[in-house]
C-alpha positions in Angstrom: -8.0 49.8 -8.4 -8.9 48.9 -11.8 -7.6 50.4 -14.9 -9.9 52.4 -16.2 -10.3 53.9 -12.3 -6.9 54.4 -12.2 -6.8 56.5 -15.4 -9.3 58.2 -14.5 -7.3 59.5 -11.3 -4.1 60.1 -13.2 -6.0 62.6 -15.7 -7.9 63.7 -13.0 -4.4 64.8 -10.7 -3.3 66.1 -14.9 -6.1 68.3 -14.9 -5.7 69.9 -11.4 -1.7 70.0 -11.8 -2.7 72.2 -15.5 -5.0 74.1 -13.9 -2.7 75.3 -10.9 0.3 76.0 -13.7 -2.6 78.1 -15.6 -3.3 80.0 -12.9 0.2 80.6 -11.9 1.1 81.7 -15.3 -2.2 83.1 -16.1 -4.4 84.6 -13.5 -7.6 83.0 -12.5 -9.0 84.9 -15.7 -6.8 82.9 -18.0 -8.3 79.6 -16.9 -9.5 78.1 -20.0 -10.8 74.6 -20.1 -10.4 74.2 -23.6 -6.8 74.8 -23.1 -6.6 72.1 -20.1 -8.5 69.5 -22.2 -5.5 69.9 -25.0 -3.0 70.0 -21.9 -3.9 67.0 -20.6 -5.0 64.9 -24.0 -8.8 64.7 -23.5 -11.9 65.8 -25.1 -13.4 69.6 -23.7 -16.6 67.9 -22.5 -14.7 65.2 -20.4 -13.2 67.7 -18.2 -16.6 67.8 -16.6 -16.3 63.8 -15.6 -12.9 64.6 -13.7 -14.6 67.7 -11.7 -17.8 68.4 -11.2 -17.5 72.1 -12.5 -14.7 74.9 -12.8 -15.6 75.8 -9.5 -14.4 72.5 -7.8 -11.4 72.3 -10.0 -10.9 75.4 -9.0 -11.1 74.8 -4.7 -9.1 71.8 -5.4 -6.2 74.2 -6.7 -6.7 76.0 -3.9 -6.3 73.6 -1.7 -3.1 72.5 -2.8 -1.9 76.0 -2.1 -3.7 76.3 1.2 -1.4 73.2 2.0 1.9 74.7 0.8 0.5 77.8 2.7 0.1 75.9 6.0 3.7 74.2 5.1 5.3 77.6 4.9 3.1 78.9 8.4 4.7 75.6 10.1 8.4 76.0 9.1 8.0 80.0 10.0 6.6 79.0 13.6 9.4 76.4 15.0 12.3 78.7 12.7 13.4 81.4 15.2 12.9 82.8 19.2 10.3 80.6 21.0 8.6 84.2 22.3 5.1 84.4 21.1 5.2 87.8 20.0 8.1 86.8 17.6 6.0 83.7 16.7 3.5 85.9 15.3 5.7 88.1 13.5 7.4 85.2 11.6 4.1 83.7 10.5 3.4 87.0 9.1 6.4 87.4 7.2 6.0 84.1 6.0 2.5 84.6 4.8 3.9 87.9 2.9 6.5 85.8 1.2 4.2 83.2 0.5 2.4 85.4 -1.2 4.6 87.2 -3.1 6.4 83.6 -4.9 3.0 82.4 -5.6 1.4 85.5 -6.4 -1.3 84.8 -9.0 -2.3 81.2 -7.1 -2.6 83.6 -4.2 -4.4 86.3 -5.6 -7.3 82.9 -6.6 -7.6 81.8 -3.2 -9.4 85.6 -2.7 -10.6 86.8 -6.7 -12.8 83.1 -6.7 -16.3 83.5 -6.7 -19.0 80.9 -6.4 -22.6 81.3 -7.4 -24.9 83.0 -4.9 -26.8 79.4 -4.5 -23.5 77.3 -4.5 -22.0 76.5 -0.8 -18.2 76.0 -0.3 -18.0 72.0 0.2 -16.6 71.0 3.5 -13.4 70.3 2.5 -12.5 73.3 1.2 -13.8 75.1 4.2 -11.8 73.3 6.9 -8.5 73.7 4.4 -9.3 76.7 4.9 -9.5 76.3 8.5 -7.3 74.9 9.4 -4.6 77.9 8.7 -6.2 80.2 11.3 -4.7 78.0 14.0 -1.2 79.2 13.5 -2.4 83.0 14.6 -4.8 81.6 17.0 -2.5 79.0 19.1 -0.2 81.8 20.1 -2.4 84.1 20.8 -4.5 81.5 23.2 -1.0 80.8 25.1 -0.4 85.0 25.1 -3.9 85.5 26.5 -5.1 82.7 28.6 -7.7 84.8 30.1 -9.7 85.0 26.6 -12.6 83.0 25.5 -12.5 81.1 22.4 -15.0 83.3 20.6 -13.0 86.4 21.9 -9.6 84.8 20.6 -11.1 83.7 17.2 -12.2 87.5 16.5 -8.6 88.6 17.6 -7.0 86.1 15.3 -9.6 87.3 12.2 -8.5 90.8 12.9 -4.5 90.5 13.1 -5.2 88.1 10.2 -7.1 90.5 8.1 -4.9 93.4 9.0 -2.0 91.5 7.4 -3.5 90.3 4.4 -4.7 93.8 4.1 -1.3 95.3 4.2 0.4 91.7 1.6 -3.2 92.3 -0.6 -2.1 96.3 -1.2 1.7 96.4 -0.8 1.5 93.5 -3.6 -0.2 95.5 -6.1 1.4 96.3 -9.2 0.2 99.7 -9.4 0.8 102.8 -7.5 0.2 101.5 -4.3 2.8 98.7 -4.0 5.5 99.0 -1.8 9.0 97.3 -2.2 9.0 93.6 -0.6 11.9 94.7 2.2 9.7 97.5 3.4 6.5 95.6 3.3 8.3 92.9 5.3 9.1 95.8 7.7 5.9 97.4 7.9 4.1 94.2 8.3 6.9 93.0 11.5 6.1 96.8 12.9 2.6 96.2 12.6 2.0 92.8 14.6 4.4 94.1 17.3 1.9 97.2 17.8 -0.8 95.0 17.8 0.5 92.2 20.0 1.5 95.1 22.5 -1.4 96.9 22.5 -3.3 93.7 23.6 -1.0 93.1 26.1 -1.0 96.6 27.4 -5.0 96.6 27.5 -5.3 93.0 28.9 -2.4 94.1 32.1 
């Protein structure tokens, strides 16, 4: 790689590593690229030869949290009982406690909004993906009997009625509930779920 190439990259990896501690510190509304540009010792209007816009640098912050999210799913999977129920519970947890450390670069993955003509690009849509297999694997072995399209609208639903429950309990406003209880609430939860399945598949 030549040099100017490899500067390029370096800045390019500054920007994205500025933008993800902007978030974090920030919010996704305190993004500023005028403030990365300083950050990162370039001119405002090169920004837009590292990315192609804020919405890419945004996805590619993203998808370095979607990867420390799928780390975090992984380690919560092989960490206790090999039953499938408990499986499920864990990942849950771990997904609530993911979110709560990271809450802000969290909060972007769902507050980010592209332009009605804009399309996610690939790569951002199989990172995000690629998560849903730690809900869907177990529940594939737990159900055997399910189709894939069946098992995939399963997975959405636990999935959603988890992020629901971390999205809510997380607020900083009337509505949020202590991190031990939503821990609770959330374990209660996927148990009911995961029985009533069971008890309506029997």
């Amino acid at each position: 790689m030549t040099k100017p190439l490899e500067r390029r990259e370096k800045l390019r990896s500054d920007l994205i590593l500025a933008a993800e501690k902007m978030i974090a510190d920030r919010g996704l509304a305190g993004l500023k690229t005028r403030d990365l540009a300083r950050e990162i010792g370039c001119a405002n209007g090169a920004v837009y030869n590292l990315v192609a816009d804020v919405d890419e640098l945004i996805l590619r912050v993203g998808s370095r949290t979607l990867l420390r999210l799928d780390q975090a799913l992984s380690t919560a999977e092989s960490a206790g009982e090999p039953s499938l129920q408990e499986t499920l519970v864990r990942i849950a947890l771990a997904y609530c406690d993911f979110a709560a450390e990271n809450l802000e670069l969290w909060r972007a993955l769902f507050e980010h909004r592209m332009e009605a003509d804009k399309l996610l690009p690939d790569w951002s849509i199989d990172d995000q993906l690629q998560l849903f297999r730690h809900v869907y694997e177990p529940l594939a072995a737990l159900f055997p009997k399910r189709s894939r399209e069946e098992l995939g609208i399963t997975a959405r639903s636990l999935f959603s009625a988890v992020h629901g429950m971390v999205a809510l309990g997380l607020e900083q406003k009337l509505v949020a509930v202590p991190l031990p209880a939503l821990r609770k609430e959330i374990a209660g939860l996927v148990r009911a779920m995961i029985d009533g399945l069971i008890a309506r598949a029997a």
